[in-house]
C-alpha positions in Angstrom: -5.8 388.2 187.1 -7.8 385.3 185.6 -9.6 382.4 186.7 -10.2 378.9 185.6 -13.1 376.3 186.3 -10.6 374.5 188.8 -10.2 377.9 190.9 -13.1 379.4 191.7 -16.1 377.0 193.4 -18.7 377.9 195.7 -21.1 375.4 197.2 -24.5 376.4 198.7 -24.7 378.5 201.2 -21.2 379.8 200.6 -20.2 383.7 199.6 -17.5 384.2 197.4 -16.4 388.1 198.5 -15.0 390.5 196.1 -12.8 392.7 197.5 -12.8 395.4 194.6 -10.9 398.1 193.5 -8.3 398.3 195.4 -4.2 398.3 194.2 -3.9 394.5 193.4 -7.6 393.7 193.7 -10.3 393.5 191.9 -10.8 395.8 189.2 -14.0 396.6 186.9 -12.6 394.6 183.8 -11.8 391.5 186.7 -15.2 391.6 187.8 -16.6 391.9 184.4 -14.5 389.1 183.4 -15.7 387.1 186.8 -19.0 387.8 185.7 -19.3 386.8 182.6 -18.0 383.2 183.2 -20.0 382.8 186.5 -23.1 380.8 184.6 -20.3 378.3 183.1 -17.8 378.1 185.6 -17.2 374.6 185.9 -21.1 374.3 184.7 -21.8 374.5 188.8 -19.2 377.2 189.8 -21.9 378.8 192.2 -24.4 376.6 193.1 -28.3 377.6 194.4 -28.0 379.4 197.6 -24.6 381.0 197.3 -23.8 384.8 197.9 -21.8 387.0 195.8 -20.5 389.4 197.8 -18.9 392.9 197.1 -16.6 394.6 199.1 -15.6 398.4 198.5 -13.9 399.4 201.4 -10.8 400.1 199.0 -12.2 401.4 196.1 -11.1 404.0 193.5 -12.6 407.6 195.2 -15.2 405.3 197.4 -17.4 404.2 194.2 -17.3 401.2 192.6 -19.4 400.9 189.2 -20.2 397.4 187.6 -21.9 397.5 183.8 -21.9 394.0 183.3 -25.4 392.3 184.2 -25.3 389.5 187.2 -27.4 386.3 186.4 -27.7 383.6 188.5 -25.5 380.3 188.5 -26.4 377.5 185.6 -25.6 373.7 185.3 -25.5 371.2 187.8 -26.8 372.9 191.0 -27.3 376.1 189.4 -29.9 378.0 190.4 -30.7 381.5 192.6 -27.6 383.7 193.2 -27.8 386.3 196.0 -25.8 389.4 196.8 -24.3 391.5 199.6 -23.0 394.4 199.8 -19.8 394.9 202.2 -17.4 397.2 203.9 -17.9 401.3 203.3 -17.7 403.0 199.8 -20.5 402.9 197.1 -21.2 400.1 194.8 -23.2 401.3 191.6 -25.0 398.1 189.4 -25.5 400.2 186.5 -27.0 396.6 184.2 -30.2 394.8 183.5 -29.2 392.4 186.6 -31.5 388.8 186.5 -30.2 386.9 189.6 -32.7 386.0 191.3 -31.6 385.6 195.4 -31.8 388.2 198.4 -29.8 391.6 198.0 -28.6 392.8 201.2 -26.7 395.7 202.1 -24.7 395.2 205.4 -22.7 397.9 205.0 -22.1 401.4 202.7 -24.2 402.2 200.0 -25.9 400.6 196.9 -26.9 402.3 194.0 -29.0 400.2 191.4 -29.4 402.9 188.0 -29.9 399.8 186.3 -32.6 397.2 187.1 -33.3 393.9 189.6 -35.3 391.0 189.0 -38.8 390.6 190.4 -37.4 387.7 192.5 -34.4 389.7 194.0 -36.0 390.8 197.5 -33.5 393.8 198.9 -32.8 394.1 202.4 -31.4 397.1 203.8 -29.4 396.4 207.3 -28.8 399.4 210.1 -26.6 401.8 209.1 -26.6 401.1 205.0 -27.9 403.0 202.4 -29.8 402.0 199.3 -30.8 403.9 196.6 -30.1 404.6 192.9 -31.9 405.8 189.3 -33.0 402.4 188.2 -35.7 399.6 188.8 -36.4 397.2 191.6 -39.0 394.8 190.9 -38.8 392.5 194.1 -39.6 393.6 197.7 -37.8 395.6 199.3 -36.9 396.4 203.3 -35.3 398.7 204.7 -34.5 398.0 208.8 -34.3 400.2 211.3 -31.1 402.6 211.3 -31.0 401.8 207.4 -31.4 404.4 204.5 -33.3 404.7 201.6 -32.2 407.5 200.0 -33.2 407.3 196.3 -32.2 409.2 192.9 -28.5 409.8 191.9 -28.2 413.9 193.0 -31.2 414.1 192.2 -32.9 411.2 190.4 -36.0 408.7 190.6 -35.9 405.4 192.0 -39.0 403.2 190.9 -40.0 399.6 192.9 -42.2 397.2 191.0 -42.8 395.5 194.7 -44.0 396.5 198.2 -41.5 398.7 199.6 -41.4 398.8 203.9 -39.4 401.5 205.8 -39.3 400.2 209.5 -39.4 401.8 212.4 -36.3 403.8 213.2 -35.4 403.8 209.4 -34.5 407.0 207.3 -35.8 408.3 203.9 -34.0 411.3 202.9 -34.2 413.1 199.8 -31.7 415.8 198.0 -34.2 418.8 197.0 -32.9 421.2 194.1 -35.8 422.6 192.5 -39.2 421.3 191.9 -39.2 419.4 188.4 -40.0 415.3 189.6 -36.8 412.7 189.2 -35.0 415.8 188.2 -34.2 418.7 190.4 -35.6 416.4 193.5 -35.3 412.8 194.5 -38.6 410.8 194.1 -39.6 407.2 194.4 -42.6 405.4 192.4 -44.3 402.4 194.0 -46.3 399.4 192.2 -46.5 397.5 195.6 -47.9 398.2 199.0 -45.9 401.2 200.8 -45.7 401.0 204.7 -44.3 404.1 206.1 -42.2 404.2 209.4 -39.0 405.5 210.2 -38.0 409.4 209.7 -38.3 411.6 206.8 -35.2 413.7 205.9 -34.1 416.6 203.1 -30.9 418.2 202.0 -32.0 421.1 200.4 -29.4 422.6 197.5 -31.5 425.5 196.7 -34.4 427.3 198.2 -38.0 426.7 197.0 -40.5 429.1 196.0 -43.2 429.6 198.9 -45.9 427.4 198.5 -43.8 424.6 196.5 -45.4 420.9 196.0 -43.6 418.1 196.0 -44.8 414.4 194.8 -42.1 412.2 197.3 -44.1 409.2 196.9 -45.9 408.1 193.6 -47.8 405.4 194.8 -50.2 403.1 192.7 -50.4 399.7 195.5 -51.8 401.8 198.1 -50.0 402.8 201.8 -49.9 402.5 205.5 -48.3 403.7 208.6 -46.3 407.2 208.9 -43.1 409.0 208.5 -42.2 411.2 211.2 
């Protein structure tokens, strides 16, 4: 599969959806490829505004894992590039990503174990799951019925922004042992924290009676409660 600057065009406002992984789909070196050209595709392929949008209801064992970094659109029109995450299964960013535009998760999970851009706010819709190993240096919001659920069985998940857990959200974190970012999930915090929502654990191992664990490493300050 291939594409040209003639075939692929997305004004503002529009969301060009990848349906990946999938027999006769999208594969990792077609989005790689995709992704590479994006900046120079037709020097305004994806112009300020637009969405690029993965779906991985079809993907390979329910994971879908992209290396390659996602910048936002250049030349005429260029600018901010937002993405969404769509349909069930798991899509891993696992790159340095620099777009700068919203990243919402409308549905399944998203796991960044590489890094977002100070400018990329996340939203996190009811009944999607964020988490990951990596770095998320915009805001981030997770609605009620969403998921933060951070660290990659188990890891650490660090966000260089304010981080909000509404009402009716869930954090829940996979507990092994009690070495930090290793053996159980944790989350670091540069911004302003505002708890709400419901704390949860899957424990696979018991701990030693009178156990600490740090959940929260928090340098912005915090407000509200988990339940």
């Amino acid at each position: 599969m291939s594409w040209t600057a003639a075939n692929i065009r997305g004004l503002s406002g529009a969301t060009l959806a990848l349906n990946v992984g999938g027999t006769g789909e999208f594969t990792t070196g077609n989005v790689t490829a995709l992704l590479t050209n994006l900046p120079t595709i037709n020097n305004n392929g994806l112009k300020s505004g637009s969405t690029l949008g993965f779906d991985t209801t079809n993907a390979s064992g329910g994971t879908f894992t992209l290396a390659n970094t996602i910048a936002n659109s250049t030349g005429t029109g260029g600018g901010a590039l937002g993405v969404i995450k769509l349909g069930a299964g798991t899509l891993v960013l696992s790159g340095a990503n620099t777009y700068t535009g919203t990243t919402t998760i409308s549905a399944g999970t998203l796991l960044v174990n590489g890094s977002l851009a100070a400018g990329s706010a996340v939203s996190v819709a009811s009944g999607a799951t964020f988490g990951g190993s990596g770095s998320v240096n915009g805001t981030t919001t997770v609605a009620s019925g969403g998921t933060l659920a951070p660290g990659t069985s188990p890891g650490l998940l660090t966000f260089g922004g304010n981080l909000t857990l509404n009402s009716g959200s869930f954090s829940t974190f996979e507990i092994h042992g009690t070495t930090r970012g290793t053996t159980y999930d944790a989350v670091d915090v540069a911004g302003l924290t505002t708890y709400g929502g419901t704390l949860t654990f899957n424990f696979g191992s018991s701990l030693a009676d009178g156990a600490t664990l740090n959940l929260f490493g928090l340098t912005g300050g915090s407000a509200g409660a988990l339940n």
